[in-house]
ROFI-769069 format. One line per 3 residues: for each residue x negated, y negated, z negated of C-alpha. Coordinates in nm, 2 decimals, m for minus. Layout:
<sites>
X,Y,Z  ...
</sites>
This chain:
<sites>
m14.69,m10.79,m3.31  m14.52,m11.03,m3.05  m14.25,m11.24,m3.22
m13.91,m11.06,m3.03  m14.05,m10.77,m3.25  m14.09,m10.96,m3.57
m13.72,m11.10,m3.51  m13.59,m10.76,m3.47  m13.76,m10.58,m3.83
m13.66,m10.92,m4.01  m13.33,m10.88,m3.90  m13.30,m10.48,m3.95
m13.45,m10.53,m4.32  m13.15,m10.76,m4.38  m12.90,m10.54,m4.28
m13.04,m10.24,m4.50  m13.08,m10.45,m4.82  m12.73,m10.51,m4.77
m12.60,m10.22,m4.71  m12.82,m10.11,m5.01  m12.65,m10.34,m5.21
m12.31,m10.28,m5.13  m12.41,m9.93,m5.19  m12.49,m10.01,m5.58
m12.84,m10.01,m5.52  m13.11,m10.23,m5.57  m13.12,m10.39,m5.92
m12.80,m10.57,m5.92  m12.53,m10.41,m6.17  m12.24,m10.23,m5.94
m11.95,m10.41,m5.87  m11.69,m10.27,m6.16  m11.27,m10.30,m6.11
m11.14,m10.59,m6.30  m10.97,m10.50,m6.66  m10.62,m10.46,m6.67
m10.37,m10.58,m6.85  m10.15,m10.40,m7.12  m9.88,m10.49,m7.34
m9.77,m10.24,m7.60  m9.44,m10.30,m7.72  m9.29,m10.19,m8.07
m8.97,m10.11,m8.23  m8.75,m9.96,m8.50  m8.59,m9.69,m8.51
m8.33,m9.49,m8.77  m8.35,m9.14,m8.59  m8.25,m9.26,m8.26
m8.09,m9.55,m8.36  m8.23,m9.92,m8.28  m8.25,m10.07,m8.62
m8.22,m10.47,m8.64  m8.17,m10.76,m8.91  m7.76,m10.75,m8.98
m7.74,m10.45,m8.84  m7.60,m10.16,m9.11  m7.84,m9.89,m9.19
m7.66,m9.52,m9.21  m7.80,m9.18,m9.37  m8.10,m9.32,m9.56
m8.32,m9.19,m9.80  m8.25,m8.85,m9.92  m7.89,m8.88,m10.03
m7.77,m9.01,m9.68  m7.69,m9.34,m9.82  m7.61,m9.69,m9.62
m7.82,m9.98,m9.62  m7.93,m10.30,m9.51  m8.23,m10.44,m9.41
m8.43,m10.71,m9.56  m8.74,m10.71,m9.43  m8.95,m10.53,m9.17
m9.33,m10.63,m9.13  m9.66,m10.44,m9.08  m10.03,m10.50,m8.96
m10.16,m10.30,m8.66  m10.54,m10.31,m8.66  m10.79,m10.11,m8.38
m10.59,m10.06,m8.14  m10.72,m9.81,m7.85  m10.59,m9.63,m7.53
m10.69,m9.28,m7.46  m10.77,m9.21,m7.12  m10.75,m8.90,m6.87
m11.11,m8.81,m6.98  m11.02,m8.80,m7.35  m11.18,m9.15,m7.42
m11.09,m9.39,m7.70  m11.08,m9.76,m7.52  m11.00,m10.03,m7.73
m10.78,m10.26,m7.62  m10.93,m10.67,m7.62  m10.68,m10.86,m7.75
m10.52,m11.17,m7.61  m10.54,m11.49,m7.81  m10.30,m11.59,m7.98
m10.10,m11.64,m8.35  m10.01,m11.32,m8.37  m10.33,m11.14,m8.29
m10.70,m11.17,m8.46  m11.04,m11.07,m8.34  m11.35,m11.10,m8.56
m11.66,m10.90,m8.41  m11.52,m10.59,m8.36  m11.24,m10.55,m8.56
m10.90,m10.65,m8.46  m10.54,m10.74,m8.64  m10.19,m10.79,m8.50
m9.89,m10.86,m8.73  m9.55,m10.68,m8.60  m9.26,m10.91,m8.77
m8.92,m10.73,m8.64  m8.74,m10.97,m8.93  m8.60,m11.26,m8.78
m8.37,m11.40,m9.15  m8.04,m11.31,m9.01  m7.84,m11.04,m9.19
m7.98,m10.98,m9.55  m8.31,m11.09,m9.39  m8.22,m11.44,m9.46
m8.44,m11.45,m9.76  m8.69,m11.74,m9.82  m8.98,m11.53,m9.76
m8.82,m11.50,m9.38  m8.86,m11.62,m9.07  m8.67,m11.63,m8.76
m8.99,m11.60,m8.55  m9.13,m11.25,m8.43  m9.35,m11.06,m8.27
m9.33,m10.68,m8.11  m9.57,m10.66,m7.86  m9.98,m10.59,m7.91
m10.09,m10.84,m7.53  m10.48,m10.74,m7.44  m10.66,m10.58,m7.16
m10.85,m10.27,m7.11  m11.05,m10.16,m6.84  m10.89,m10.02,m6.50
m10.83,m9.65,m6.56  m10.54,m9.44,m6.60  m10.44,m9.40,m6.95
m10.23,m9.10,m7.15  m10.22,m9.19,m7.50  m10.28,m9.46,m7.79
m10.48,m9.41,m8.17  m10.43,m9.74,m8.40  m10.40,m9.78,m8.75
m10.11,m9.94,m9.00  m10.35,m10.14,m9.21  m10.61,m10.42,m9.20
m10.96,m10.40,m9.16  m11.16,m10.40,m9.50  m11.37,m10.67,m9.39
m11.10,m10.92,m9.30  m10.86,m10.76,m9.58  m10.97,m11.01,m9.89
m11.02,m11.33,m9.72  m10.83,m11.67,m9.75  m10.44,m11.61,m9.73
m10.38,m12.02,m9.78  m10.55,m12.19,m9.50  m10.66,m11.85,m9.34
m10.68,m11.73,m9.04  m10.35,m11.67,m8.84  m10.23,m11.35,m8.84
m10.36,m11.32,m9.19  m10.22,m11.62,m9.36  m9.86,m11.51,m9.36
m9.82,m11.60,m9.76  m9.48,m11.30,m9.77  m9.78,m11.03,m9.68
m9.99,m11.15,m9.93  m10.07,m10.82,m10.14  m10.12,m11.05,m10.50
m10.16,m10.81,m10.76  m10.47,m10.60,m10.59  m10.58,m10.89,m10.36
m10.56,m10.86,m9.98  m10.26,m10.81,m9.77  m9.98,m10.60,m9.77
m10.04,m10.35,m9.46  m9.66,m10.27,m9.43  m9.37,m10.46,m9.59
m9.03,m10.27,m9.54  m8.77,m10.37,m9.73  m8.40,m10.22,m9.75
m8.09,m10.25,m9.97  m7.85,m9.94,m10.01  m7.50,m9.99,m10.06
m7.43,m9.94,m10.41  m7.76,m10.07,m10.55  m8.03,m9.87,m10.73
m8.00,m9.75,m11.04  m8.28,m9.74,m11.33  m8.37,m9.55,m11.65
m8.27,m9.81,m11.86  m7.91,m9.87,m11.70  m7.94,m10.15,m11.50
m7.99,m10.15,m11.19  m8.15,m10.34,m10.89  m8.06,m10.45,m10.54
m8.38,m10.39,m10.29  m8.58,m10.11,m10.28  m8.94,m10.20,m10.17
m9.22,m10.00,m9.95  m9.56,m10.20,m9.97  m9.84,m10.03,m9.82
m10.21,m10.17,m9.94  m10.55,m10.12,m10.06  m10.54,m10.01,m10.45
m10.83,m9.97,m10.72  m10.97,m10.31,m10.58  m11.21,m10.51,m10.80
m11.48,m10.76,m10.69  m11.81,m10.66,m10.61  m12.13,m10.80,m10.85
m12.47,m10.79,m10.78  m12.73,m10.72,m11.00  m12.70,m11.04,m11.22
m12.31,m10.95,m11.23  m12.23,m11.27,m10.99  m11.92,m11.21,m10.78
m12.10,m11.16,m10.42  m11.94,m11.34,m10.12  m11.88,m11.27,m9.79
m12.07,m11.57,m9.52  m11.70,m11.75,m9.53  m11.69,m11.75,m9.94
m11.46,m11.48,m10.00  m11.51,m11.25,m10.29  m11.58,m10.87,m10.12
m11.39,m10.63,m10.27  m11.41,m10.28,m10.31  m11.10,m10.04,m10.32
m11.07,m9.69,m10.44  m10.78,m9.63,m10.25  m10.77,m9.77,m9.88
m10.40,m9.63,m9.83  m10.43,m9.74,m9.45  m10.24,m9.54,m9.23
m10.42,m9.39,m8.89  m10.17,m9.24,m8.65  m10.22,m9.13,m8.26
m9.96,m9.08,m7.95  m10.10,m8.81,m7.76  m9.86,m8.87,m7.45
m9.81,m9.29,m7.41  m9.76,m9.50,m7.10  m9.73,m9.89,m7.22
m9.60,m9.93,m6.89  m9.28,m9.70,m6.93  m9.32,m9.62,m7.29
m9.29,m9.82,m7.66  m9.42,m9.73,m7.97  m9.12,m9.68,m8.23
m9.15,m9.65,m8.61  m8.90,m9.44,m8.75  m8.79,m9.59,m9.07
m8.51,m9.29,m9.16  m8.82,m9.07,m9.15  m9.01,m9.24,m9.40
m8.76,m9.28,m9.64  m8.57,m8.92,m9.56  m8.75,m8.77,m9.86
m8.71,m9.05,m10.12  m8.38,m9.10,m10.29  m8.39,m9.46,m10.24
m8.06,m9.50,m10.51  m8.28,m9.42,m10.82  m8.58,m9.61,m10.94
m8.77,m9.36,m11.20  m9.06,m9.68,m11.30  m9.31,m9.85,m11.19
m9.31,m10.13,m10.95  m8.97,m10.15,m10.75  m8.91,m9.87,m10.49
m9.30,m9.79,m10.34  m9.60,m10.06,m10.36  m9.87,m9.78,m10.35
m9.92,m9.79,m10.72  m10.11,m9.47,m10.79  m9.90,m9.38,m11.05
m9.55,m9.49,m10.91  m9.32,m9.19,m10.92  m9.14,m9.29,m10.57
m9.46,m9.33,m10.36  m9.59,m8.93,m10.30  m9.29,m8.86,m10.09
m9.38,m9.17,m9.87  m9.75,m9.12,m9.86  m9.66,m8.77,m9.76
m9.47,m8.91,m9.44  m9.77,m9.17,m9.39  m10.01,m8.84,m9.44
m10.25,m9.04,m9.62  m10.41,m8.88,m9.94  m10.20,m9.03,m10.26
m10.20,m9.03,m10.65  m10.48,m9.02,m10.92  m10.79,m8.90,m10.79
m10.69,m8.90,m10.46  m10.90,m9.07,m10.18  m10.66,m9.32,m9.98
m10.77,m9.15,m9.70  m10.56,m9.03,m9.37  m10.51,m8.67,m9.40
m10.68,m8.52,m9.09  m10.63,m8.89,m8.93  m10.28,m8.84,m8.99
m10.21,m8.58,m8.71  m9.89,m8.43,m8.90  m9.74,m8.79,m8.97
m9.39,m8.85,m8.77  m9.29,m9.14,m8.83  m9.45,m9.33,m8.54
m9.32,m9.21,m8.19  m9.36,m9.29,m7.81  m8.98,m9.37,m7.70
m8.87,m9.50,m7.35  m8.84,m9.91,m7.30
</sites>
C-alpha cells in the first residue's frame, strides 16, 4: 500500500470516529443539556388575600372572626417537579442556611415571620426565607409533589448544635422529640375562651410526628443513629404530602392558604388539650385540621396522607 494511500484511510478513519462520536456513539456517555435552575417561591394567603406579620387577619376560623398573626413557619422536605412525561424529578438543592441535604433526603425551612406586628415574640426573628433555590435537569416541567414535614431520618437529631435548617430551637417539637413540621400561630380578636372560664390569647397549629418513643435493641439499650442520636419510632407520622398538578416556578408560586385550614375550626373556643392544635391524638380541635391537611388523624389512625393528600386545598399554585 503506497504511503499517499495510507495518509488518506488514516485520515478518513478520523473523520468517521468523530462523526461517530458526535453522533453518541462509541463508548463515551452522550453529551446531556446542562441542569437548570429553579426557584420556587412561597407565600400566604387568607382566600386571596396576601397575609403578612402586622397585617390584620379577617373571616377566620369558623365564626369569621379577626386575627393576628404570630407566627408562620413550616418545613418543606422532597421536593420534585413533574415533567411533560409525567415524571417525578427532584429538585438538588442549593447550599445554603435554609436548605439541608443528607443522602437523599432533603429539608427547607419557609419562615414568612419576620417579629414585626404580634410576631415580635422572642421566639422570632426578623430573618426569612420563601423561596426552595436548586436545579433540575433541562426539561419542560408542569407540576410540583413535596411534602410539609421532615424526613424521619433527620427528624430526631441534634436541635442545639445541629444542623442548619434543623437547629431553629422555636421548631423544636419538645414533648414528642423532633421538630415541629408546621408552626402557625394566630390570635383572634377577643381571645379564646376555655371550659373552665378563662381564657387564652394564641391559638396554636403544630404539625409533628406523635406516638414517638426510642428504639431498643434486644438488651433494651437505646440504639443510635452513626451521628449519636437516639432513633425514634412514631406511630403517627402526621406529615403532610400535597401535589400542584398545573405549576410553572417560572410564572407561578406556591401559596398556603391559611383561611382554609382554619375555616372549619372555631378558633374562639378551646374544648382541652394542648392550646388550639399540636397534633395530640386526642385534642378535640385537631380533626377539623387534619381533615384540611388530609392526613389520617385520631386514635388508631395511621398518620398517614389520605390518598397522598389529593383532596387537600390548602396549598395552591397562584401567579408571582
Amino acid at each position: 500500500m503506497n504511503k499517499p494511500f495510507k495518509t488518506l484511510l488514516a485520515t478518513t478513519s478520523l473523520i468517521g470516529a468523530a462523526l461517530l462520536s458526535a453522533c453518541g456513539g462509541g463508548d463515551d456517555a452522550p453529551v446531556t443539556p446542562a441542569d437548570r435552575t429553579v426557584n420556587i417561591s412561597f407565600a400566604a394567603v387568607n382566600g386571596s388575600t396576601p397575609v403578612a406579620c402586622g397585617t390584620a387577619l379577617t373571616g377566620m376560623g369558623s365564626t369569621g372572626v379577626g386575627a393576628a398573626l404570630q407566627d408562620l413557619r413550616f418545613y418543606i422536605t422532597n421536593v420534585k417537579l413533574i415533567n411533560d412525561k409525567g415524571e417525578a424529578v427532584a429538585v438538588k438543592l442549593a447550599a445554603n442556611s435554609w436548605q439541608l441535604t443528607q443522602g437523599t433526603e432533603t429539608v427547607t425551612l419557609i419562615d414568612l415571620e419576620n417579629a414585626t406586628g404580634a410576631c415580635s415574640t422572642p421566639n422570632n426573628t426578623t430573618a426569612t426565607n420563601a423561596v426552595i433555590t436548586g436545579t433540575v435537569p433541562a426539561g419542560n416541567y408542569v407540576g410540583m409533589k413535596a411534602t410539609m414535614g421532615v424526613p424521619d431520618t433527620l427528624n430526631h437529631s441534634a436541635i442545639a448544635g445541629g444542623v442548619p435548617p434543623l437547629d431553629i430551637s422555636p421548631m423544636a417539637w419538645s414533648w414528642q422529640s423532633g421538630r415541629k413540621f408546621a408552626k402557625i400561630e394566630i390570635n383572634p380578636v377577643g381571645a379564646i375562651a376555655k371550659p373552665d372560664g378563662s381564657s387564652i390569647t394564641t391559638f396554636n397549629f403544630h404539625l409533628g410526628s406523635t406516638g414517638c418513643t426510642a428504639k431498643t435493641d434486644a438488651s433494651g439499650a437505646v440504639v443510635k443513629d452513626a451521628a449519636g442520636n437516639t432513633v425514634y419510632n412514631c406511630t403517627n407520622p402526621n406529615a403532610m404530602d400535597f401535589s400542584l398538578a398545573a405549576f410553572n416556578a417560572d410564572t407561578q408560586k406556591v401559596v398556603l392558604d391559611i383561611g382554609k385550614l382554619f375555616s372549619t375550626t372555631n378558633v374562639t373556643q378551646e374544648n382541652g388539650g394542648s392550646p388550639g392544635c399540636m397534633s395530640g391524638a386526642t385534642d378535640p380541635e385537631c380533626p377539623t385540621m387534619f381533615s384540611q391537611l388530609q392526613v389520617s388523624f385520631g386514635p388508631g389512625s395511621t398518620g398517614l396522607p389520605i390518598n397522598g393528600g389529593a383532596a387537600q386545598q390548602i396549598f395552591k399554585a397562584a401567579a408571582k
